[in-house]
C-alpha angles and dihedrals in degrees: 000000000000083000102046094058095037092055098049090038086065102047086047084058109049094041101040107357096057100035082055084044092052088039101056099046090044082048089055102037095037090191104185132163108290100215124117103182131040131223137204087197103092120091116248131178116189106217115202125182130212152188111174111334112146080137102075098003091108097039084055107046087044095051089051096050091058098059122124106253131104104282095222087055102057135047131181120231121204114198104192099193103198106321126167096180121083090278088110095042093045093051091048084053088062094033085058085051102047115035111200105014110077117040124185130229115190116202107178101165093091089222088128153252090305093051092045088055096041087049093041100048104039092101092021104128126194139096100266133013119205125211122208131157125252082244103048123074126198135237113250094256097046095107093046088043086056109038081056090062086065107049067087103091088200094054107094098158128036120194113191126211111266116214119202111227094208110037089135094068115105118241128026103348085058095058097033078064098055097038083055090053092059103042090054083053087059091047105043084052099051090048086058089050089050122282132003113232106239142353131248110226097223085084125004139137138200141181106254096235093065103049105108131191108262131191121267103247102058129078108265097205095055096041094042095050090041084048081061090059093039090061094047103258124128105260094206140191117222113186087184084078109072132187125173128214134164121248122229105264093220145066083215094070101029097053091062095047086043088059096045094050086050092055099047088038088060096049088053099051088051089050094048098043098077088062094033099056090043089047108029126100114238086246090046088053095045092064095038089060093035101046092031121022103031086049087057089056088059095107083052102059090032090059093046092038092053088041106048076048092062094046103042088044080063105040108028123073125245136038099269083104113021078064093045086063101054093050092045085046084048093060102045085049093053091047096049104039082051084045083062095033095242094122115125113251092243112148119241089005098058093049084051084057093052090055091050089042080050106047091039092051092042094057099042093053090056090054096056089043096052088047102049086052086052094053088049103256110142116188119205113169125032139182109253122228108273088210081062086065 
């Protein structure tokens, strides 16, 4: 019985009772950017990644090129990391177009996103550096929304608010979508409480001065924004800048991609614990281990909880948990006959049953991820969605 509570004390509080917890502290300290004007002076190079994309390459870089910031100001840097497809040739025609502008990074080694950028960025010299996918494009004022934040000598890290293209589609780009609406909630609440604990790489931005090389085999977005905090710097979230990107449309893709970013997100975190726990404050630790460890731990206290359920529905008297089961069965039911898209379409119930398919992959996937770090495995490369694209 001890079990049982303990184990869905624990998801309740990592899905409701932390995120109130967060809310609420971010609601009393109310710790913003403190800028009231905003300069195109600063120096700011968008960095942007890629592996193959000759599908969305010149959608990005021209989307890029028609922000509103001072041109002389900003560059783009492509940084190609070992593609065979047209994503090079299509990036020198630009570069051809616009001198000056756009500027191409090869990386031909396959040794991964984090590599390329560690390689790319060792004599790259500005104030800020943005990264955005190959994949994600900015709204017009993205770069003025960002260079305000640090006018702000104590930002060192700046997140933006990612807005998924195709929420409406049914499946797992619609509950990518609302996953992604409540995990910004967390994080715009941690970053008025002080600092949010880790960026998301699809817009992100860092003083120059505190970007540090990092091994291949760990996520660069999550160490590097996390790097900001280390080094005692706000690592902040801005919903005034906006990017867009499309969500893979099926489990089938997203519970791969789910798994490798586990994995690397666990390695991560064992690389940067040694630091954390030495420069952390004991509130700053207690989110990261609240919104991101004990999250990892999910599939764990899924399966005991499930389990203890089982047993106490058969030895123990009266019908608390025997009801409780049903109701737990019911869930996992609901989560796998929607996994193989074999959910009635039925409205409202059917939604409930995305959420359940969501929050059942997604854990799963962490726990294979996490395994498979504990085990030793460190991904470095991966194949992207092709519905992303």
């Amino acid at each position: 019985m001890t079990i049982f509570f303990i184990s869905i004390f624990v998801l309740a509080y990592i899905y409701f009772l932390f995120p109130l917890s967060i809310y609420i502290c971010g609601s009393v300290k109310k710790d913003s950017v403190q800028a009231n004007t905003t300069s195109t002076k600063r120096s700011i190079v968008i960095v942007v990644p890629a592996h193959n994309e000759e599908a969305v390459i010149s959608k990005k870089i021209e989307n890029h090129l028609s922000l509103d910031y001072e041109q002389s100001n900003y560059k783009i840097l492509v940084i190609s990391d070992t593609s065979s497809d047209r994503t090079v040739e299509i990036t020198k025609s630009y570069i051809d177009k616009n001198p000056g502008r756009i500027e191409l990074f090869e990386v031909n080694d396959g040794l991964g996103k984090t590599n390329a950028i560690n390689k790319a960025l060792a004599t790259v010299e500005s104030d800020i550096l943005v990264f955005s996918d190959a994949n994600v494009y900015l709204k017009n004022d993205a770069l003025l929304q960002i260079a305000k934040c640090y006018e702000d000598e104590m930002v060192g890290g700046v997140a933006g608010q990612l807005i998924y293209t195709n929420d409406d589609v049914e499946g797992a780009a619609q509950s990518n979508g609302l996953y992604w609406k409540y995990e910004e909630m967390i994080k715009k609440s941690e970053s008025m409480s002080g600092s949010m604990m880790g960026a998301d790489g699809s817009i992100f931005s860092i003083r120059r001065s505190l970007l540090r090389e990092l091994p291949v085999h760990v996520l660069d977005d999550f160490c590097s924004s996390m790097g900001v905090v280390n080094q005692g710097y706000k690592l902040k979230f801005d919903d005034s800048i906006t990017a867009y990107e499309k969500g893979a449309e099926t489990t089938a893709e997203e519970f791969p991609r789910k798994v490798r970013i586990s994995n690397r997100s666990y390695n991560s975190y064992k690389y940067l614990r040694p630091e954390c726990i030495k420069k952390l404050s004991l509130f700053n630790l207690w989110k990261l281990y609240s919104h991101k460890v004990l999250r990892w731990y999910s599939l764990f206290f899924m399966a005991s909880a499930l389990v203890s359920n089982f047993y106490l529905a058969i030895f123990e008297s009266g019908y608390f948990f025997s009801s409780i089961l049903i109701l737990h069965v019911l869930f996992y039911v609901m989560a796998a006959l929607s996994w193989v898209n074999k959910f009635p379409k039925i409205p409202v119930i059917s939604k409930v049953a995305l959420i359940a398919e969501y929050f059942t992959m997604a854990n799963i996937a962490a726990g294979v991820g996490i395994l498979q770090s504990i085990l030793g495995k460190k991904t470095v490369t991966w194949k992207k969605a092709n519905s992303t694209r």
